[in-house]
KEKE-3310 file (N, C-alpha, C; in steps of 0.2 Angstrom, whole numbers, plus 5000, padded with zeros to 4 digits):
npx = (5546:5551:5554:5539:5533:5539:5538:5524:5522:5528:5542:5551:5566:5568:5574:5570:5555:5550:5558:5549:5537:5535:5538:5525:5519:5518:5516:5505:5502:5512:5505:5493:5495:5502:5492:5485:5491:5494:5483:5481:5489:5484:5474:5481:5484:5474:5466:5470:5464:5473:5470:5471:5460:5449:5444:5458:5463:5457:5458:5473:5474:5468:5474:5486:5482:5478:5490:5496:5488:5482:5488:5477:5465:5453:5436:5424:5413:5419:5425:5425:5424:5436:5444:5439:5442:5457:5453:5451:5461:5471:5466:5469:5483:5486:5484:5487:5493:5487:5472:5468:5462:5451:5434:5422:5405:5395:5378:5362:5344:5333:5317:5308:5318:5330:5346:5362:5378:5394:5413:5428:5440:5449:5439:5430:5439:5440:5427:5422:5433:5428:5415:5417:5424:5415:5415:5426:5426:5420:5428:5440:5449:5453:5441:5442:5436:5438:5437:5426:5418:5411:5399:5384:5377:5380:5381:5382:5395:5402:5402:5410:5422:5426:5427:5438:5448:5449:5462:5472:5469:5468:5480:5489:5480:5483:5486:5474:5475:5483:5478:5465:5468:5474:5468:5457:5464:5470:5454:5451:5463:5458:5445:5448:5454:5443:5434:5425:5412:5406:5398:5393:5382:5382:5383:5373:5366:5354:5346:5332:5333:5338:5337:5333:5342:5353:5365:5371:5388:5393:5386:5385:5401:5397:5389:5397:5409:5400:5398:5411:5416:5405:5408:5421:5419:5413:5423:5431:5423:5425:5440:5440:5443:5443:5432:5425:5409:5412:5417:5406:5406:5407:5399:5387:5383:5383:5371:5360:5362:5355:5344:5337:5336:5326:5311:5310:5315:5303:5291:5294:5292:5278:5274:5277:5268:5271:5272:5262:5252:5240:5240:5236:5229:5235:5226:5232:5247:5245:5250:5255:5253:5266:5280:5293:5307:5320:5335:5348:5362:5379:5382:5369:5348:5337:5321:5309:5299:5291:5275:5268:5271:5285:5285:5278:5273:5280:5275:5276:5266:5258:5261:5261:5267:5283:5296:5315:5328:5348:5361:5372:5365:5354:5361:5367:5354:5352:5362:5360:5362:5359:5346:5327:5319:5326:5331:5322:5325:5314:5297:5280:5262:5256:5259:5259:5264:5275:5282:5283:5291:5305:5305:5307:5320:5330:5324:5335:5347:5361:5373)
npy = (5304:5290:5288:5288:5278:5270:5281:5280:5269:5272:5272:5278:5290:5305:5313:5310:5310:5322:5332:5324:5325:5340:5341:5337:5346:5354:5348:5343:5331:5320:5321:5315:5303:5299:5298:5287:5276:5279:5276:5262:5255:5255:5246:5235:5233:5234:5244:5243:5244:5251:5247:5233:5217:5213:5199:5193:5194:5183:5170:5168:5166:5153:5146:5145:5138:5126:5120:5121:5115:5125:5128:5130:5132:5145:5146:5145:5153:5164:5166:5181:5191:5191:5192:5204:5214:5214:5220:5232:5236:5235:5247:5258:5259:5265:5279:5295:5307:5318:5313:5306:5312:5319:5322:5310:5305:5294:5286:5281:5273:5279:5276:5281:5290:5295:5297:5304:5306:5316:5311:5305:5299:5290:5291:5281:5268:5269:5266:5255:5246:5248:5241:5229:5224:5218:5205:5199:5196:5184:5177:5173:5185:5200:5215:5233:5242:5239:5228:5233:5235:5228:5218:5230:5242:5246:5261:5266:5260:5265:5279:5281:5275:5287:5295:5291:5291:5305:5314:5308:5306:5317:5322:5312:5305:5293:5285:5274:5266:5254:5247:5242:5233:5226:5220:5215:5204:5196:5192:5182:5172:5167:5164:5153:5144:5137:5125:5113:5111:5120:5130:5145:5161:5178:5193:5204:5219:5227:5237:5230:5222:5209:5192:5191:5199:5192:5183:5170:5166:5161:5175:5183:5186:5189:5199:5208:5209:5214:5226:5233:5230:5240:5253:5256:5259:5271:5275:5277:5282:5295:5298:5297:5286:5272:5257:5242:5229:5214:5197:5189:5174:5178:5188:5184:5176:5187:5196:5186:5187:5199:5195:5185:5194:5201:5198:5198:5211:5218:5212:5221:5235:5233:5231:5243:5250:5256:5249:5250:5241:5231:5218:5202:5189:5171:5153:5140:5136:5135:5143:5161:5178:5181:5188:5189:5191:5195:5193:5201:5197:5193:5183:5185:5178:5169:5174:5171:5179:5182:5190:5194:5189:5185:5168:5164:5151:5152:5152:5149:5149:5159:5170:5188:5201:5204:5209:5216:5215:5223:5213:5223:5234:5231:5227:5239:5248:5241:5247:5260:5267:5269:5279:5279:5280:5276:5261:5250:5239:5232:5230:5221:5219:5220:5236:5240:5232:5230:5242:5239:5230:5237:5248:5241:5233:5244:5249:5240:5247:5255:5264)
npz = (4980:4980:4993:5000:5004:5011:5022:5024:5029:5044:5043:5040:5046:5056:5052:5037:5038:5041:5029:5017:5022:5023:5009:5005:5008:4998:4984:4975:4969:4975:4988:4987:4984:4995:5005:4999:5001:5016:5019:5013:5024:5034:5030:5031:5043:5054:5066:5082:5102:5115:5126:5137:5134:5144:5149:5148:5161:5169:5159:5158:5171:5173:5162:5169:5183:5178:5174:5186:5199:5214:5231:5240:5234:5227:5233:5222:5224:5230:5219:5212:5220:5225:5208:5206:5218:5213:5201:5203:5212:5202:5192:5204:5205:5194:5199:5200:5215:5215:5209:5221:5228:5220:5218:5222:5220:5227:5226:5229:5233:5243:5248:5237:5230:5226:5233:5239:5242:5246:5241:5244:5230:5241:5251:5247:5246:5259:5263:5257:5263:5277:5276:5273:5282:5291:5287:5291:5306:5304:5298:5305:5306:5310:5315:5305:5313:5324:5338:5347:5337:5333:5317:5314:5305:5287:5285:5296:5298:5288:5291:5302:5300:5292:5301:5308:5301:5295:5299:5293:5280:5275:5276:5269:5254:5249:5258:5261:5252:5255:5267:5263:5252:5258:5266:5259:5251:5262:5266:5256:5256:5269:5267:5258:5267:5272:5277:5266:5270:5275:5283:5286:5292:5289:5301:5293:5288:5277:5267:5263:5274:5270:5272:5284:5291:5293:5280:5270:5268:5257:5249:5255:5251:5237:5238:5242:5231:5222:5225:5226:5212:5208:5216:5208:5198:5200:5206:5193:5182:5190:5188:5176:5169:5159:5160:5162:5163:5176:5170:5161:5168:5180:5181:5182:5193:5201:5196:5199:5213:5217:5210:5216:5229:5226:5230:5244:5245:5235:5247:5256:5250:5250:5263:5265:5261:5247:5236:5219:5214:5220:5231:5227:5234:5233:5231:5243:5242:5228:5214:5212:5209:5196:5190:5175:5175:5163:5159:5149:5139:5142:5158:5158:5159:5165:5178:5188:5197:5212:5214:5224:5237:5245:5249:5239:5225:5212:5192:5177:5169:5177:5175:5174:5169:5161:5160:5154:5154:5153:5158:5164:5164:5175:5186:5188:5190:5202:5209:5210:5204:5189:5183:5185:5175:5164:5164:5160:5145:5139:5141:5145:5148:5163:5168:5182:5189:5184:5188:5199:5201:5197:5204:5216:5213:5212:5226:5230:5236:5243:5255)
capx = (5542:5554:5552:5533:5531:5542:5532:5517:5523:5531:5548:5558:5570:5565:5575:5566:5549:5552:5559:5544:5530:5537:5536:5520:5512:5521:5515:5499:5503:5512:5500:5487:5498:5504:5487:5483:5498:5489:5475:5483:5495:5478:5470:5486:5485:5469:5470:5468:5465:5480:5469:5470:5456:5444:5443:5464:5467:5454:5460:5479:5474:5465:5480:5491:5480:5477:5497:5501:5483:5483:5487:5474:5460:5448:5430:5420:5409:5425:5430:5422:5426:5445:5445:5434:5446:5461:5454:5451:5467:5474:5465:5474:5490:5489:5482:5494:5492:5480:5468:5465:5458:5445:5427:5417:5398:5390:5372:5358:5340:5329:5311:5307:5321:5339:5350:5367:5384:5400:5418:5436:5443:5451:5436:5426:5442:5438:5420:5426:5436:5421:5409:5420:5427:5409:5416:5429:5426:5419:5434:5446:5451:5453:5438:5447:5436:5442:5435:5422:5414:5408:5392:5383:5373:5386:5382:5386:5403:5406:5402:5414:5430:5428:5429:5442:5455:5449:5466:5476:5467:5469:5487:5490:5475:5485:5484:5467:5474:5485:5473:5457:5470:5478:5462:5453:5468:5467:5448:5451:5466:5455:5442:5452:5455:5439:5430:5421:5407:5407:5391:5392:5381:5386:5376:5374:5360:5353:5340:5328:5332:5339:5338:5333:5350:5359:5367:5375:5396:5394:5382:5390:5406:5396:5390:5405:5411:5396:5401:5418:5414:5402:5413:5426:5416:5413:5431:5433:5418:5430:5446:5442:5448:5439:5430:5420:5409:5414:5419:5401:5404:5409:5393:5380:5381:5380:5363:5358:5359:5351:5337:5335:5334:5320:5307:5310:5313:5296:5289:5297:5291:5272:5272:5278:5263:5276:5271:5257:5248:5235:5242:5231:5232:5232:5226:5240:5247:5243:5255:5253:5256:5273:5285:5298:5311:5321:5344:5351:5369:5384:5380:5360:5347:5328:5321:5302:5297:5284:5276:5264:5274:5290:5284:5272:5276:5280:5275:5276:5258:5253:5265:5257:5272:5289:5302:5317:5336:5351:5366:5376:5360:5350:5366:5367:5349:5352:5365:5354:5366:5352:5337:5321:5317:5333:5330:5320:5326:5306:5292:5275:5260:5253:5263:5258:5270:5283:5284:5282:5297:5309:5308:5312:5328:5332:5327:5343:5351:5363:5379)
capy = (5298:5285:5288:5286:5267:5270:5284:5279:5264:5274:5267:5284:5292:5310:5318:5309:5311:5328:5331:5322:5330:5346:5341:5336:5353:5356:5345:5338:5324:5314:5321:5311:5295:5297:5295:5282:5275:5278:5270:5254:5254:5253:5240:5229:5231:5237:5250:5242:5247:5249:5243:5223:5212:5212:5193:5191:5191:5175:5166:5166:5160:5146:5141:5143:5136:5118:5116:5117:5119:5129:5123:5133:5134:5150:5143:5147:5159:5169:5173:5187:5194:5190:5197:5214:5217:5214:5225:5239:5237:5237:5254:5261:5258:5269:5287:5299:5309:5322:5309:5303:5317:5316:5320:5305:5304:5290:5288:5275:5277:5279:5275:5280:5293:5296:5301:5301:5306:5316:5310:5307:5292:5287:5289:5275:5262:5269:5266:5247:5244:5249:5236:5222:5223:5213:5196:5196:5192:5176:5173:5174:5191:5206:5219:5236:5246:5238:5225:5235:5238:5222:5223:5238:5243:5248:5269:5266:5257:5269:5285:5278:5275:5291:5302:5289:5290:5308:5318:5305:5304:5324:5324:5307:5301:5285:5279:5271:5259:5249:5244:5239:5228:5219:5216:5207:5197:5189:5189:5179:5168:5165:5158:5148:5138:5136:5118:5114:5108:5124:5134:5152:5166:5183:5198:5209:5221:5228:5240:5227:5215:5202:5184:5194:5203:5186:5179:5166:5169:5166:5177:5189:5188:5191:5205:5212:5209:5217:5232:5233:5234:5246:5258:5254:5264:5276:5278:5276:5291:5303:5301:5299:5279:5266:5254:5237:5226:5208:5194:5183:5167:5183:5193:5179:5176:5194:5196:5179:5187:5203:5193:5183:5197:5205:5194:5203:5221:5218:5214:5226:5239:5231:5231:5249:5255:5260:5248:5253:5234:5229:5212:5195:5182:5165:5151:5141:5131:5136:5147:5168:5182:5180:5193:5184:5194:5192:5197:5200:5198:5188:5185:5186:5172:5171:5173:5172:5183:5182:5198:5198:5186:5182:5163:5162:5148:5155:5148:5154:5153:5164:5176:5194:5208:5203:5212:5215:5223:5220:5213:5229:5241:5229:5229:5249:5250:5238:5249:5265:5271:5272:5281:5272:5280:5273:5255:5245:5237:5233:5228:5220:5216:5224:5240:5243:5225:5231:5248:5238:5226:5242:5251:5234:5233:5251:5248:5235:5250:5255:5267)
capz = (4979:4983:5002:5002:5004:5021:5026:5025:5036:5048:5043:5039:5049:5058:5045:5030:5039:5039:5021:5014:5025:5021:5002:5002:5009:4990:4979:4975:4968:4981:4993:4985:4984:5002:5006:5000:5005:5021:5018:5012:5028:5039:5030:5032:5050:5058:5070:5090:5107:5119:5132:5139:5134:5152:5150:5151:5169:5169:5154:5160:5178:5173:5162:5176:5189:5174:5173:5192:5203:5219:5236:5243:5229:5230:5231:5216:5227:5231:5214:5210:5226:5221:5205:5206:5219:5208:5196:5208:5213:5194:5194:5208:5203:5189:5200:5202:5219:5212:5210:5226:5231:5215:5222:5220:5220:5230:5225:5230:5235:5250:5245:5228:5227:5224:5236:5237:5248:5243:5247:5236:5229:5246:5255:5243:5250:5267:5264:5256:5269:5283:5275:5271:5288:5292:5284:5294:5311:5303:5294:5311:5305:5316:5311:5305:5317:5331:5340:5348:5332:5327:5317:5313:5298:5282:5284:5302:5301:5285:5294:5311:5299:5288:5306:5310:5295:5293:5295:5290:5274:5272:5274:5265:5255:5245:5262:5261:5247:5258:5272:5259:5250:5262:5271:5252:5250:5268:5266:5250:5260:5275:5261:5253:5271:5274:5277:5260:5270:5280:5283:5291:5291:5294:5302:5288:5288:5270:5268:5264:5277:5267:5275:5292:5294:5293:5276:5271:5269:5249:5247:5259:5247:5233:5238:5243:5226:5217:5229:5224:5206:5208:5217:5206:5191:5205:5204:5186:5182:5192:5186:5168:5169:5157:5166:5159:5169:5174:5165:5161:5173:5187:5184:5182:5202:5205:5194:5202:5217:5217:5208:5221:5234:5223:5233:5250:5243:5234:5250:5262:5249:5250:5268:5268:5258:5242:5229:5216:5211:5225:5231:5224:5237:5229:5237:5247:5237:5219:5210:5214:5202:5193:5183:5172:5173:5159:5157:5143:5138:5147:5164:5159:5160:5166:5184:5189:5202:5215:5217:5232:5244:5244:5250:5234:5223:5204:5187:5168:5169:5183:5172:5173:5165:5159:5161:5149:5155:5150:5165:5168:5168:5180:5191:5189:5194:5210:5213:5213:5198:5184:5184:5185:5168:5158:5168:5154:5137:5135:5146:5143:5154:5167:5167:5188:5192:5181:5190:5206:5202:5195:5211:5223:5210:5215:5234:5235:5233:5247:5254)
cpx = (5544:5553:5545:5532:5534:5539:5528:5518:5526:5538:5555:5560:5565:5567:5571:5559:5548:5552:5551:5536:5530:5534:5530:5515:5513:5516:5510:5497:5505:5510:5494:5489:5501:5499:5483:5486:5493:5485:5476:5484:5489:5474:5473:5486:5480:5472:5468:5467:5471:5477:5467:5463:5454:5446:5450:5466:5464:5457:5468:5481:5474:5470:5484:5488:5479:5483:5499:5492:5487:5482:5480:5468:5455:5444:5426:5415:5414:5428:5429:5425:5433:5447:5443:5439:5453:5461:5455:5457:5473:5475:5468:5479:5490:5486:5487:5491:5488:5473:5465:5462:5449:5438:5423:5409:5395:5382:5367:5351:5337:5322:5311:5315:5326:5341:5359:5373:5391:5407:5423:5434:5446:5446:5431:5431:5442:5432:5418:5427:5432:5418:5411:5422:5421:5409:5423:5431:5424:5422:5442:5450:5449:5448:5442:5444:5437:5439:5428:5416:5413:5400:5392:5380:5379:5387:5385:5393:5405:5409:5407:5420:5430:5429:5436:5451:5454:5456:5469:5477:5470:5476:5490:5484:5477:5485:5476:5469:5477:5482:5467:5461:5473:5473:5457:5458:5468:5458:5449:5457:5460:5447:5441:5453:5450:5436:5425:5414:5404:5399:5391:5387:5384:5380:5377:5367:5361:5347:5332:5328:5334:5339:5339:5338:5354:5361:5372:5384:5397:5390:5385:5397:5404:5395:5393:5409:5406:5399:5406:5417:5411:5404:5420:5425:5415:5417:5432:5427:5424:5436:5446:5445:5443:5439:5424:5415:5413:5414:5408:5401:5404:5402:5388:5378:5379:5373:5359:5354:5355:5343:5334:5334:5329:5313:5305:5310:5308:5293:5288:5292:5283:5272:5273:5273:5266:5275:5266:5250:5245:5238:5235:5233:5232:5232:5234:5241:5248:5249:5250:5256:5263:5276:5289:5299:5318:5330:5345:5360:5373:5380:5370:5359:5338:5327:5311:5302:5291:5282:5272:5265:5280:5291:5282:5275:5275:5275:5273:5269:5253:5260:5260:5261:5280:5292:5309:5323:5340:5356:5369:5370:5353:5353:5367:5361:5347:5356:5365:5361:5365:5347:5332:5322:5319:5333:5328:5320:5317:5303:5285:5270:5259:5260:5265:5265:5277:5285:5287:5292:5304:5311:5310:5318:5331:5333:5333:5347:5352:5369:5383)
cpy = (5291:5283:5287:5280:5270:5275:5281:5273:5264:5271:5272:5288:5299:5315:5317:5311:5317:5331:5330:5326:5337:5345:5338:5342:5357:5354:5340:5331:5318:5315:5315:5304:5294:5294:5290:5276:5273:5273:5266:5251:5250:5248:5233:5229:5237:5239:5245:5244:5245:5245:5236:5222:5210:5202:5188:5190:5184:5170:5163:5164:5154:5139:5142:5138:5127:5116:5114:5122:5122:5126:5125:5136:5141:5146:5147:5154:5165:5172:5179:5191:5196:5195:5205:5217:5217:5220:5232:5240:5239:5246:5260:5262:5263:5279:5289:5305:5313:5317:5306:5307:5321:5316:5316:5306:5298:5290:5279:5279:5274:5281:5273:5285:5294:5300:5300:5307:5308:5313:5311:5299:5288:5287:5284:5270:5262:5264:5257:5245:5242:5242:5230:5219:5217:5207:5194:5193:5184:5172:5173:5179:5198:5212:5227:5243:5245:5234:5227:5239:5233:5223:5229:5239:5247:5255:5269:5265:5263:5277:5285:5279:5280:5295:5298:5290:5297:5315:5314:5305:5312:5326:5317:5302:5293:5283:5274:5265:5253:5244:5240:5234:5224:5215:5212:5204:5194:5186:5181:5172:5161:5161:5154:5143:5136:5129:5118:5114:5113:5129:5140:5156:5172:5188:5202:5212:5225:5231:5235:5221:5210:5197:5185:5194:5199:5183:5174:5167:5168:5171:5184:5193:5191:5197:5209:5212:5213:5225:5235:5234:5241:5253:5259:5260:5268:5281:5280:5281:5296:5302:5299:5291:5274:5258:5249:5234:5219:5203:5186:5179:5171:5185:5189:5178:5182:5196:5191:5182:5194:5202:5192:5188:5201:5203:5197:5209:5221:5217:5218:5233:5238:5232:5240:5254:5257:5256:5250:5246:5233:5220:5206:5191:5174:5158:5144:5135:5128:5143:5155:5169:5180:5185:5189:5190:5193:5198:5195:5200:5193:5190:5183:5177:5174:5168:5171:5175:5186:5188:5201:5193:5182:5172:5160:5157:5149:5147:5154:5155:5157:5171:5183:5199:5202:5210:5212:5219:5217:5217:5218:5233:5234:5229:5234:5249:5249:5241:5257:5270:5271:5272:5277:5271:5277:5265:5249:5246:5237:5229:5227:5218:5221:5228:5243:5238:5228:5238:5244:5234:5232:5245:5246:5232:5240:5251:5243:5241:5253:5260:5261)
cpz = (4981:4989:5003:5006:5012:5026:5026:5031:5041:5049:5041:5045:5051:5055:5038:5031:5038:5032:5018:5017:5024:5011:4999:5005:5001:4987:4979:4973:4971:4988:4993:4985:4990:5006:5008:5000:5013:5024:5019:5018:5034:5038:5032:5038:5051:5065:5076:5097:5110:5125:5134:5137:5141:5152:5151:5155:5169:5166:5156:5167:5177:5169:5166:5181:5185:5175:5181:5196:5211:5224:5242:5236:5230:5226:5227:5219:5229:5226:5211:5215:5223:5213:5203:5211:5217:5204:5198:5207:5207:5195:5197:5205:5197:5190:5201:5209:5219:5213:5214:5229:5227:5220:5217:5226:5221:5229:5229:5231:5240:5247:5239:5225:5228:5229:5235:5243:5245:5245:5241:5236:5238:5251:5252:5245:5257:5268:5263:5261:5275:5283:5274:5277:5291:5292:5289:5300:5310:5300:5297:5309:5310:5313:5311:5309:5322:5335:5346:5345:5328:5326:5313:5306:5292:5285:5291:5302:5297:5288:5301:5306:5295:5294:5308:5306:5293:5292:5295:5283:5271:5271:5270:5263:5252:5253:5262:5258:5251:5264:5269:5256:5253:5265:5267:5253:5255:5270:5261:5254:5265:5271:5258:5261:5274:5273:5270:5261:5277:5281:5288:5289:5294:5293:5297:5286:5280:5271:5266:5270:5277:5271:5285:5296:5295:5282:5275:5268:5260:5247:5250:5253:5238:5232:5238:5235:5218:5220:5228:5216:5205:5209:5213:5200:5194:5203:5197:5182:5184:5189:5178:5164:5166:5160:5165:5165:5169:5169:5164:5164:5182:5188:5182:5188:5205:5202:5198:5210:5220:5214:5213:5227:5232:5228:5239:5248:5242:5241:5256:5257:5251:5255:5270:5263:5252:5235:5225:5212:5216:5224:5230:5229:5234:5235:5238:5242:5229:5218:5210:5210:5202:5189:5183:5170:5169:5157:5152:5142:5143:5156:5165:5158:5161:5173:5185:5196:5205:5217:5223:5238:5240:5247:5244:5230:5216:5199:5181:5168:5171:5182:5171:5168:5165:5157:5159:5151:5153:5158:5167:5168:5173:5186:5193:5194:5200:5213:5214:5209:5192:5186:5180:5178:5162:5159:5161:5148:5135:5141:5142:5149:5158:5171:5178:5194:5190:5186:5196:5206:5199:5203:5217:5222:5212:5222:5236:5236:5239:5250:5254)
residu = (UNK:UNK:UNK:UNK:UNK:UNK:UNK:UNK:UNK:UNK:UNK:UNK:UNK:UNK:UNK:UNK:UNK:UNK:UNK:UNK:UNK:UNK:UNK:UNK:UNK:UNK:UNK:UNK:UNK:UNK:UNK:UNK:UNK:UNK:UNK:UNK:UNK:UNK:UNK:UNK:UNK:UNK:UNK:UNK:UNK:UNK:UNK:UNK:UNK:UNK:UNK:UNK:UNK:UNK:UNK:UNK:UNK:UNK:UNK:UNK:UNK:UNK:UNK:UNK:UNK:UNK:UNK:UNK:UNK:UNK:UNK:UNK:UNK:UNK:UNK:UNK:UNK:UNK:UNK:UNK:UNK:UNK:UNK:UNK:UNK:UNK:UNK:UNK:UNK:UNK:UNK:UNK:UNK:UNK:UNK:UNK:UNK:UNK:UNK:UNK:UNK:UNK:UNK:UNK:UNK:UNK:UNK:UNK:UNK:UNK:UNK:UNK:UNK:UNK:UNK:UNK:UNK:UNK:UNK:UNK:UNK:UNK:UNK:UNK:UNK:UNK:UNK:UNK:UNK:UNK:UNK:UNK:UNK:UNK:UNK:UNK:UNK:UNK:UNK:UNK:UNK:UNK:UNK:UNK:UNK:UNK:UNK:UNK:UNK:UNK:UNK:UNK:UNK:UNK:UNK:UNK:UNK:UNK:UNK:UNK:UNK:UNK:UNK:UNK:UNK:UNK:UNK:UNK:UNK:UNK:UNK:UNK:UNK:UNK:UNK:UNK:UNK:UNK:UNK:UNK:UNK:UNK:UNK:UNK:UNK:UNK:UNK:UNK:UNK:UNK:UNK:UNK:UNK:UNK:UNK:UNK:UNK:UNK:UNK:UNK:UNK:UNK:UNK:UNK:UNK:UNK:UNK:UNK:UNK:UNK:UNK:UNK:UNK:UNK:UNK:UNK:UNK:UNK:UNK:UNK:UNK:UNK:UNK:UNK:UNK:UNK:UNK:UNK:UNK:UNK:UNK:UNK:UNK:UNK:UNK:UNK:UNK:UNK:UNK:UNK:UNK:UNK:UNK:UNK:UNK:UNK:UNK:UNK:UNK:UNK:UNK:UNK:UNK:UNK:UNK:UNK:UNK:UNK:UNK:UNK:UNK:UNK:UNK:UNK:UNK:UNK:UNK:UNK:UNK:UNK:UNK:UNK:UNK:UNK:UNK:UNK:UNK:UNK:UNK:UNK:UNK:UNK:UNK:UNK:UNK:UNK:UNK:UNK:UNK:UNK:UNK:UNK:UNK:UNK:UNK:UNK:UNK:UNK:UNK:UNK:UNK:UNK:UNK:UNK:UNK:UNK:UNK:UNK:UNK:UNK:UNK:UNK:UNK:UNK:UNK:UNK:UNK:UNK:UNK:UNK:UNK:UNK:UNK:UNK:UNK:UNK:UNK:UNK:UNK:UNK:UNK:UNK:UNK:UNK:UNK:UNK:UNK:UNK:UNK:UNK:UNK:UNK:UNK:UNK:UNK:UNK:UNK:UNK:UNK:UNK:UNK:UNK:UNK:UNK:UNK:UNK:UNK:UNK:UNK:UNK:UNK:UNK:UNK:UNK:UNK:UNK:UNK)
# end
């Protein structure tokens, strides 16, 4: 009975733990008082997780970066980039050679419907690698397929470096990691010495078309940085590796700008015969139909969305359906990693808008 208290608090030797464990398959009396022993020991200190708090890589930057700033600041549009590829990188660090070989499931869609592309974990940092390679020539960086492969639509560049790295990768797949990290941290570098007052776009074609196969270089980094997430849980699906989204001041620019590209999918799918609401013209000038699409959680906010021209000029009043998701499943379904049906927290309004703006958030969706 003496020895309880120190059991229960894990405080006895491996002989006394013993002893006692053994005398309590005896004795029902300080079975029941061990117990609640137990019990007690748990209310005095609540059980925790072992894994870090998402929002402390952030938190101990920014007190580092307050006591001694950075002589090379990463611009506000670059840190998402920066830290998605960080955590990826985290991630890595902790597979064990088995796991790089891990088949991972690529998904997106083509029209209305789900397709998707087998590979490993190393070929998801090939596939990185390929697409990121895009930002680099406008950031005096060497592209990783080689200087005669600037350009190129993503499936292209990916499907060029998976036949390129393909026996390298078979006989050593941790190679992939080396080349995708060095080539985000000079991304990130090479962003960081950028004129403040700088204005690139870079060719970056997107099954809608985005900003007619040119964007501008934060938008470019953003999306690189929603991508890299995305693949991240990719990864983190196959090996069994827990896996949050970003930190709310990170994933509000990457909602922001998948909203904003809704405008153009919506009409890419309109002109391609695939939406299901007969478009309303209004006249020029006056405010055309609108959905108010509406995030919830960090990162969320409210967008209005013009649904039969992306020129049209919104208003709350020329509101027909709203729209109701939270920030990680409207991100999911831009990244054609939930199904339609799973998509909306709640919907009201004309049920043929909301359908129309569900499938343009799926058509952003890409290898």
């Amino acid at each position: 009975m003496s020895l309880l208290g120190a059991w229960a608090l894990g405080a006895c030797s491996a002989a006394e733990t013993a002893a006692v464990e053994h005398h309590l398959n005896t004795c029902a009396g300080c079975a029941e008082e061990g117990l609640r022993l137990r019990d007690a020991v748990t209310l005095m200190e609540p059980q925790r997780t072992l894994d870090l708090d998402e929002s402390l890589r952030t938190r101990v930057l920014e007190t580092c970066l307050a006591r001694r700033p950075a002589r090379l600041p990463v611009p506000r549009w670059a840190a998402p980039f920066e830290a998605e590829t960080a955590r990826l990188d985290y991630l890595l660090n902790d597979l064990v050679d088995d796991e790089w070989r891990a088949p991972v499931r690529l998904r997106w869609y083509a029209g209305d419907s789900p397709v998707g592309c087998a590979t490993t974990v190393a070929g998801v940092l090939d596939h990185l690698t390929a697409v990121d390679g895009l930002l680099c020539p406008e950031l005096g960086l060497p592209d990783p397929l080689g200087a005669d492969a600037a350009g190129g639509a993503p499936q292209e560049r990916t499907d060029l470096r998976w036949r390129l790295t393909a026996a390298e990768r078979e006989r050593q797949p941790r190679g992939a990691w080396g080349p995708w990290r060095d080539q985000g941290r000079a991304m990130v570098v090479a962003a960081a010495r950028l004129p403040a007052e700088a204005d690139i776009r870079i060719a970056y074609r997107t099954p809608e078309d985005f900003g007619g196969g040119a964007v501008p270089l934060p938008d470019a980094f953003l999306d690189r940085a929603f991508a890299c997430w995305v693949h991240a849980c990719d990864i983190a699906e196959a090996v069994d590796y827990p896996y949050g989204p970003p930190p709310g001041d990170h994933l509000r620019p990457l909602v922001d700008l998948a909203a904003r590209r809704l405008t153009v999918s919506l009409a890419a799918r309109r002109r391609a015969g695939l939406t299901s609401s007969a478009p309303v013209l209004a006249p020029a000038g006056a405010p055309g139909r609108t959905v108010h699409l509406q995030i919830l959680g960090d990162g969320g906010g409210d967008w209005l969305i013009p649904l039969d021209s992306p020129t049209a000029v919104t208003s709350r009043e020329a509101v027909v359906a709203r729209l109701v998701l939270t920030a990680p499943g409207f991100c999911r379904l831009a990244a054609g990693r939930l199904p339609l049906e799973e998509a909306a927290a709640g919907a009201d309004g004309d049920q043929r808008a909301v359908r129309d703006v569900l499938f343009a958030t799926a058509g952003l969706s890409r290898l």
